[in-house]
C-alpha positions in Angstrom: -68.7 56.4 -79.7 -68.5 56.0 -83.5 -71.3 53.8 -85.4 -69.0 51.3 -86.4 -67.9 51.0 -83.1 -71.4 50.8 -81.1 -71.7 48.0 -83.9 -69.0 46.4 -82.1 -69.7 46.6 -78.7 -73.3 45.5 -79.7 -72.1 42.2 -81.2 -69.5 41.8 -79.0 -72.8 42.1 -76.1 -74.3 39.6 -78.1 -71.9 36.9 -77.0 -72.7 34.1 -74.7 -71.3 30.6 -73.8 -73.4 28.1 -71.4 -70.1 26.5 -70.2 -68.9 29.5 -68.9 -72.0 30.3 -67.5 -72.6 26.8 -66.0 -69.1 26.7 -64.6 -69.3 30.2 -63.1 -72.5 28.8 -61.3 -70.8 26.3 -59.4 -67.7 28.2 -58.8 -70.0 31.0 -57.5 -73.1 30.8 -55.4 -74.6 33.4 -58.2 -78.3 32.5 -60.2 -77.8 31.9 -64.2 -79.4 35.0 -64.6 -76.1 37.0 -62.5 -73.5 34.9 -63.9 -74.9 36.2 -67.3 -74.9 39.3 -66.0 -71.3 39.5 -64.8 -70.4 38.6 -68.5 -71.9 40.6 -70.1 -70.0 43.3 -68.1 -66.7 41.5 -68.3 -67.1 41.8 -72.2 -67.6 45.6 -71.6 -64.5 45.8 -69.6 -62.6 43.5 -72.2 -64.0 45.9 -74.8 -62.2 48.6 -73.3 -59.0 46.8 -71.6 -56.3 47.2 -74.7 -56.9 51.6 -73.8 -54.0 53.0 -72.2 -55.0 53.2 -68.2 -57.2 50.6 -68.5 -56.6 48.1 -65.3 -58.6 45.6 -63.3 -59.5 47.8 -59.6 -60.9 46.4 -56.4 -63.6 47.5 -57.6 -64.7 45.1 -60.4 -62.5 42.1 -59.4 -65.6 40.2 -59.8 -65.4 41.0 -63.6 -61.6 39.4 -63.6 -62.8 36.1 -61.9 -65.7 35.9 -64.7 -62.7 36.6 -67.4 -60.6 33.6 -65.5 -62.9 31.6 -65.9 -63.5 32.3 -70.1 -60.0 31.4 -70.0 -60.2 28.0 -68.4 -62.1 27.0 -71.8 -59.2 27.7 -73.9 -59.8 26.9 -77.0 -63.2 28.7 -77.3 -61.7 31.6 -75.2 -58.9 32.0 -78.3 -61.6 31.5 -80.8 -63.6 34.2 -79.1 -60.5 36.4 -78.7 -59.4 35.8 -82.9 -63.2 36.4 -83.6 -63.9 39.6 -81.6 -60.3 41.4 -81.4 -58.8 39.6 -84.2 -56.1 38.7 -81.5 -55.3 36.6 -78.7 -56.6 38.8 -75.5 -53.7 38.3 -72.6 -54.6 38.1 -68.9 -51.2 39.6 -67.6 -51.4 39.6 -63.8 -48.9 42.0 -62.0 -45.2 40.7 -62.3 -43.4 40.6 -58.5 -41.5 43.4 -58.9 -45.0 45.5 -59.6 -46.3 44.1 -56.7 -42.8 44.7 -54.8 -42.6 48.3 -55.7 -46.4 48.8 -55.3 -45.7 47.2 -51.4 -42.9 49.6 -50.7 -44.4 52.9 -51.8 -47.6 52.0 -49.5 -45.4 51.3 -46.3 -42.8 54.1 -47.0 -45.3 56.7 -49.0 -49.0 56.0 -48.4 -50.5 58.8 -49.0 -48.7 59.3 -52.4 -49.5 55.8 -52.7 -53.2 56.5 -52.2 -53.4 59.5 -54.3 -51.6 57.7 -57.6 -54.4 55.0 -57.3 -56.5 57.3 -56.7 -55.5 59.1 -59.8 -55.2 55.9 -61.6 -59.1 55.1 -60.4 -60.2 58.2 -62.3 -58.9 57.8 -65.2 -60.6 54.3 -65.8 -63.9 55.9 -64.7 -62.4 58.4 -67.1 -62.4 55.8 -69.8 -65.7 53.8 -68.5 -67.6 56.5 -68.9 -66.6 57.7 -72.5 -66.7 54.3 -74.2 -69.9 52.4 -71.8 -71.9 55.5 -70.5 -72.8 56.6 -67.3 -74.3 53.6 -66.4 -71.8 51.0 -66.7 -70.1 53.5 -64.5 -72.5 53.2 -61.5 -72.7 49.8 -61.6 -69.2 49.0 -61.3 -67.9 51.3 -59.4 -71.2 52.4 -57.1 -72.7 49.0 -57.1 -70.3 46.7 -57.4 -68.1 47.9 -54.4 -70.7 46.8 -52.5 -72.1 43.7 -54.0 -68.4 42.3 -55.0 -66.2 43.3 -52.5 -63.2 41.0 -51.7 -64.8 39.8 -48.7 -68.1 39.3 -50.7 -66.4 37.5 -53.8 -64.7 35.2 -51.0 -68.0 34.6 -49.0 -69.9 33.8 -52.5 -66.8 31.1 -53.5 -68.2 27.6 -53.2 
């Protein structure tokens, strides 16, 4: 990574909003500490989410309920977006036909199925990895498997 670009990341790192925080908190049964936690690593992923291959897995879907949640505050969430990517960062959840197509393949192909997300996987590690380090790696896809899983996020829900 580039100077001006650790820059970046580093000020970008730097950001923090107690509403988002405080309404994460009592969406979440998660201490201030973790909720700051979470976005700290949702800024890393949003950081990194405008590189080709860059999607939201199962593994990190905790960092896509933080980044619902920065959206519910609107207006700061497009001041934050104008300020730190000089653009309005989209959410674009998976139109039906993705998630029609993605349906079929698994019943009729599974294992190629498996192996294209498995490829997919990979190259967002891939991508992890060379923009956040090693770390950021093992934490979200080591540790947060197990701390965040669907069933997890769903149990920690107030």
């Amino acid at each position: 990574m580039g100077g001006l670009e650790k820059i970046r990341l580093d000020r970008l790192l730097d950001y923090n909003d107690e509403n988002v925080i405080s309404r994460f908190t009592d969406t979440f049964d998660v201490s201030n500490e973790e909720a700051e936690d979470i976005l700290k690593e949702t800024l890393k992923f949003l950081y990194i989410c405008h590189i080709p291959g860059v999607f939201i897995s199962d593994d990190i879907l905790m960092l896509d309920e933080m980044w619902h949640n920065m959206i519910l505050f609107t207006p700061e969430y497009h001041r934050f977006s104008q300020e730190y990517f000089s653009k309005y960062l989209h959410h674009l959840p998976a139109k039906k036909s993705e998630k029609e197509e993605r349906k079929w393949v698994l019943q009729q192909k599974p294992e190629n199925a498996k192996q294209e997300y498995l490829d997919k996987l990979q190259v967002l590690i891939s991508i992890t990895y060379d923009h956040l380090g090693e770390e950021t790696v093992k934490k979200w896809f080591q540790e947060y498997p197990q701390k965040y899983s669907k069933e997890k996020i769903k149990a920690l829900r107030k």
